[in-house]
C-alpha positions as CSV (number, residue, x, y, z in Angstrom):
1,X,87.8,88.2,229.1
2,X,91.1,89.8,229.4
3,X,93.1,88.7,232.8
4,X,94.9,91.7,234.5
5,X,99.1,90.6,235.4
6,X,99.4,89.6,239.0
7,X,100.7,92.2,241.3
8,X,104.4,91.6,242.2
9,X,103.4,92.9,245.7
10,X,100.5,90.1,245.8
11,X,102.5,87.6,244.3
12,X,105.2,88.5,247.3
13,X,102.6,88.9,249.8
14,X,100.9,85.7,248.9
15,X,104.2,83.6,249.1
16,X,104.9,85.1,252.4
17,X,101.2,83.7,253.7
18,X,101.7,80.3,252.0
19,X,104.8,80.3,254.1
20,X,103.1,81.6,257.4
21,X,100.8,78.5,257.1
22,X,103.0,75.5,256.4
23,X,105.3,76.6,258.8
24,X,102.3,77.0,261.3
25,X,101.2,73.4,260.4
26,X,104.4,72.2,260.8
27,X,104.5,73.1,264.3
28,X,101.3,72.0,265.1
29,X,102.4,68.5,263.7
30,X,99.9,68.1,261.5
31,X,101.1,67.0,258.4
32,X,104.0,66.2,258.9
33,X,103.9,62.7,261.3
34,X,106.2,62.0,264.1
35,X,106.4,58.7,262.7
36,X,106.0,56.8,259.6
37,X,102.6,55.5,258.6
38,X,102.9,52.1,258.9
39,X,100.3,48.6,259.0
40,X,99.6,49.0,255.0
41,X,98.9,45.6,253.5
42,X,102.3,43.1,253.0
43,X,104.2,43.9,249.9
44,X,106.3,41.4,248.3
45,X,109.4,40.7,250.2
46,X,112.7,41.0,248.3
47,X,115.8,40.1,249.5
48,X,118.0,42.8,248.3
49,X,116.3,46.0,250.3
50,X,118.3,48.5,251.4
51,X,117.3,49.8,254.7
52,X,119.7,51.9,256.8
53,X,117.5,54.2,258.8
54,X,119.5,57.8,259.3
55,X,122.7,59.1,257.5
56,X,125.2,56.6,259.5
57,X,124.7,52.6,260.3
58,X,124.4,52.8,263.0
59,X,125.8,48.3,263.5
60,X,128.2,47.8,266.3
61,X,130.3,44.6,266.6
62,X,128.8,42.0,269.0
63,X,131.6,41.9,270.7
64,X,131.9,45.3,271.3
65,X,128.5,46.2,272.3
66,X,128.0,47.9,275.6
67,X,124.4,49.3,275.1
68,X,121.3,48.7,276.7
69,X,120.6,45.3,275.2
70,X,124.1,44.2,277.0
71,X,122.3,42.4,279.9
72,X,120.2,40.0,277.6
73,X,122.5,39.2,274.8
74,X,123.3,35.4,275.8
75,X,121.4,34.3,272.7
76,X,123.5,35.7,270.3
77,X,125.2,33.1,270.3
78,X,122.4,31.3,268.5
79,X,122.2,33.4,265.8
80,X,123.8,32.0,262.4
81,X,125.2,33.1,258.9
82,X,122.8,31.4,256.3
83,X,124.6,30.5,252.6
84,X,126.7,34.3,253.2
85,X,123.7,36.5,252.4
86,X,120.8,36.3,255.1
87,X,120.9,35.5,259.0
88,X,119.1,32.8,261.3
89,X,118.6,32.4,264.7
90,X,118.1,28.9,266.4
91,X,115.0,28.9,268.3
92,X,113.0,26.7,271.2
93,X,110.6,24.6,269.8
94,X,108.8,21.5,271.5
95,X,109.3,19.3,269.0
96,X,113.2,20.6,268.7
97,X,115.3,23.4,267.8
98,X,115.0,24.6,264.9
99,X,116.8,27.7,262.5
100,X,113.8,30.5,262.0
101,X,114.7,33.0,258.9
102,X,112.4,34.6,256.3
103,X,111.1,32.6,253.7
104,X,112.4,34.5,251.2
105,X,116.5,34.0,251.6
106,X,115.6,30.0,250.7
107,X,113.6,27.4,249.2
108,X,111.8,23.9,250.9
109,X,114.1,21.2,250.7
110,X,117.3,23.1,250.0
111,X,120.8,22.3,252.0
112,X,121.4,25.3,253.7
113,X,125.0,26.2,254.5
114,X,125.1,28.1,258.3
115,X,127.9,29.8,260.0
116,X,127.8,29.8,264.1
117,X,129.7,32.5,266.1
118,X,131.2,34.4,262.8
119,X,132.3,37.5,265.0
120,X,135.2,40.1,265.0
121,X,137.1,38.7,268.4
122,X,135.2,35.4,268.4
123,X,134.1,34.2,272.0
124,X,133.6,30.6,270.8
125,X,134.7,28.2,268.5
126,X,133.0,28.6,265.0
127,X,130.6,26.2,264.0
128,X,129.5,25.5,260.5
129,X,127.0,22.7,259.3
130,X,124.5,21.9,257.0
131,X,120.6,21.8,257.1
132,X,117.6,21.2,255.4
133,X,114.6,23.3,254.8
134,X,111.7,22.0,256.2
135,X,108.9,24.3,256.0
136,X,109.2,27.9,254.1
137,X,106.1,30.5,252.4
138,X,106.5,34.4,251.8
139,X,102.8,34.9,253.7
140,X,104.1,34.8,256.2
141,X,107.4,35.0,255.3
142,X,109.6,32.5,257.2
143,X,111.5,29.2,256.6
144,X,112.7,26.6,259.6
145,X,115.7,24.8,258.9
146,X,116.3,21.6,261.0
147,X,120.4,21.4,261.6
148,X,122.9,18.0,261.2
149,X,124.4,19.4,264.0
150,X,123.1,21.1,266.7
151,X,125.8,23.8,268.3
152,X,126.6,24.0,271.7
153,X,124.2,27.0,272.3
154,X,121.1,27.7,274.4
155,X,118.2,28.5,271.3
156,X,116.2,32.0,271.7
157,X,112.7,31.3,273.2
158,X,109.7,33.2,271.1
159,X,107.4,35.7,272.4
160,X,104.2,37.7,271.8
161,X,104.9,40.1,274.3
162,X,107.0,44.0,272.5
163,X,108.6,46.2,274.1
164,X,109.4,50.0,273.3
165,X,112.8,49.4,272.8
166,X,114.1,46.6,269.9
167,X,116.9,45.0,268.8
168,X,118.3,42.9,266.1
169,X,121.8,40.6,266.1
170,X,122.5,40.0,262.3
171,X,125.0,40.0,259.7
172,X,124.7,43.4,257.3
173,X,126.3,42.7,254.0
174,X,127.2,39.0,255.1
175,X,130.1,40.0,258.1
176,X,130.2,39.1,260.9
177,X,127.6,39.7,263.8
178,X,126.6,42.9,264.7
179,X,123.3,44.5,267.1
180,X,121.2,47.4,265.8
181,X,118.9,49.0,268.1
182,X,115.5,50.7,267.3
183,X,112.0,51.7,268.6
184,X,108.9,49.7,268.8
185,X,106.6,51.2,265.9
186,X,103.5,49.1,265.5
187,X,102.1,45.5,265.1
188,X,99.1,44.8,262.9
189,X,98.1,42.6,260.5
190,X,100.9,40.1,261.5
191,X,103.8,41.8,260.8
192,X,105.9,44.2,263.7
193,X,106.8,47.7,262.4
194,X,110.4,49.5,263.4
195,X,112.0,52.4,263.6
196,X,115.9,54.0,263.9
197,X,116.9,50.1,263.2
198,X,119.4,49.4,260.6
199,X,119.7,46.5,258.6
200,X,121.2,45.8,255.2
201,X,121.1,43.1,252.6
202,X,122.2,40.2,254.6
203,X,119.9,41.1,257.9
204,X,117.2,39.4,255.7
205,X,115.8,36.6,258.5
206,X,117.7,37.8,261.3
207,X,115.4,37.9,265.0
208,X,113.6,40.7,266.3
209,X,114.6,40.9,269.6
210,X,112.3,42.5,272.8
211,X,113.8,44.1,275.7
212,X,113.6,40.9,277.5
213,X,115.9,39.3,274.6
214,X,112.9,37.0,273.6
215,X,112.7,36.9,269.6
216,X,109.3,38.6,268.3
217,X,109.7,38.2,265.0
218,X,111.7,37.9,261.9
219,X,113.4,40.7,259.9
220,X,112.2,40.6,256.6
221,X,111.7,44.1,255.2
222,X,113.3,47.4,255.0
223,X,111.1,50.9,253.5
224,X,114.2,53.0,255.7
225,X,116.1,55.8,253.7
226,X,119.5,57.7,254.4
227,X,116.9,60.5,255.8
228,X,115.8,58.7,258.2
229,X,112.5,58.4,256.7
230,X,110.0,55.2,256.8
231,X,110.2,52.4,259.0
232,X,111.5,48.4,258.8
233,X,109.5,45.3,259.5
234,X,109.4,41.9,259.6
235,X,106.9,38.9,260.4
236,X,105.8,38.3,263.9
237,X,106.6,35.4,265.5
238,X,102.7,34.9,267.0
239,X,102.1,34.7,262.9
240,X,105.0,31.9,262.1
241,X,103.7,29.9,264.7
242,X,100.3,29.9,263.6
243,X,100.8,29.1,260.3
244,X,103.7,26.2,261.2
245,X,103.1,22.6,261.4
246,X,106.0,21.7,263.1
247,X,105.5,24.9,265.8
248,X,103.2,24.3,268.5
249,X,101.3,27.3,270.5
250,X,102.6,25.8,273.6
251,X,106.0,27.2,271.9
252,X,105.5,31.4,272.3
253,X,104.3,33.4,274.9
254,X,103.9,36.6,276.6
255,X,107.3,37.1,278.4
């Protein structure tokens, strides 16, 4: 049977009502999420993502930083280049301190090259020594690195406990230190969800930081775009120390 040509009035008319709608669901919020969905299953970690949350990056030198993370940042000092293209921090551990990063960035036995207190307006003496992988996986993804030399600094203590603000001291691109702040997304099946938190290639490993400055978990993931879309994770630290031999429970808590 022979179809009649749409009416250019309906055709306007119905445009217009389309329009009515979207923009009425829109400011309902219904489909359009105040945050991203997040807690899907793992996806394979790469070590190249891209992840810069928002149309600036938003890093500032550690150095330089005056924000609300200022009063807890005496750990930074513990955070370490690892072989110029991911980050490390030294953490407490009963049976010794030990370099956390993610799994991916190296490989169990390697001779890992690490950088201590690479900064713009350094306010220590560098330190750089050698270590040697002793336990790393991708599920979940971490590696600990036991150091020839230990640095002269006070090692980040790990937690269970987030906050709703987060932060994370690592080195973007390989330079030198730098803090990114963010919110507290989610945490589900092992892994901590973030948002408004830049990181680059390079932040790969670096400490999730809670209000308190206690490391949560490990950066290890980046689904951020330049629109400020999608959200970063990483691998929580309740997660690495279940899964670690050499990390004991005694090791994390809620503080």
């Amino acid at each position: 049977m022979a179809r009649h040509p749409t009416s250019p009035f309906l055709t306007l008319w119905g445009s217009l009502l389309a329009g009515t709608v979207l923009l009425g669901f829109t400011a309902c919020g219904g489909p359009v999420p105040a945050d991203p969905q997040v807690c899907e299953d793992p996806k394979t970690p790469e070590v190249g993502s891209l992840s810069q949350c928002g149309p600036t990056a938003d890093f500032t030198p550690i150095n330089s930083y005056q924000g609300e993370f200022a009063d807890v940042l005496d750990g930074e000092d513990a955070v370490a280049l690892i072989d110029g293209r991911c980050t490390g921090t030294l953490i407490e551990a009963s049976a010794g301190p030990v370099v956390v990063t993610a799994g991916h960035c190296v490989g169990l036995g390697d001779r890992a090259l690490l950088v201590f207190n690479f900064e713009d307006n350094a306010d220590g003496d560098p330190l750089i020594t050698e270590g040697t992988v002793i336990e790393q996986s991708l599920g979940p993804d971490y590696a600990l690195i036991k150091l020839d030399v230990l640095p002269a600094v006070t090692p980040v203590l790990l937690t269970s406990q987030a906050s709703e603000r987060l932060a994370i001291i690592q080195h973007p691109r390989g330079r030198p230190k730098a803090i990114a702040e963010g919110r507290y997304l989610d945490s589900c099946n092992q892994l901590v969800y973030y948002a408004d938190l830049d990181t680059l290639v390079g932040s790969s490993g670096a400490g999730v930081l809670n209000r308190q400055g206690h490391l949560l978990g490990i950066h290890t993931d980046g689904d951020c775009d330049e629109k400020g879309r999608g959200s970063n994770r990483g691998w929580t630290a309740q997660a690495i120390v279940d899964a670690s031999p050499y990390l004991d429970s005694a090791d994390i808590a809620e503080r």
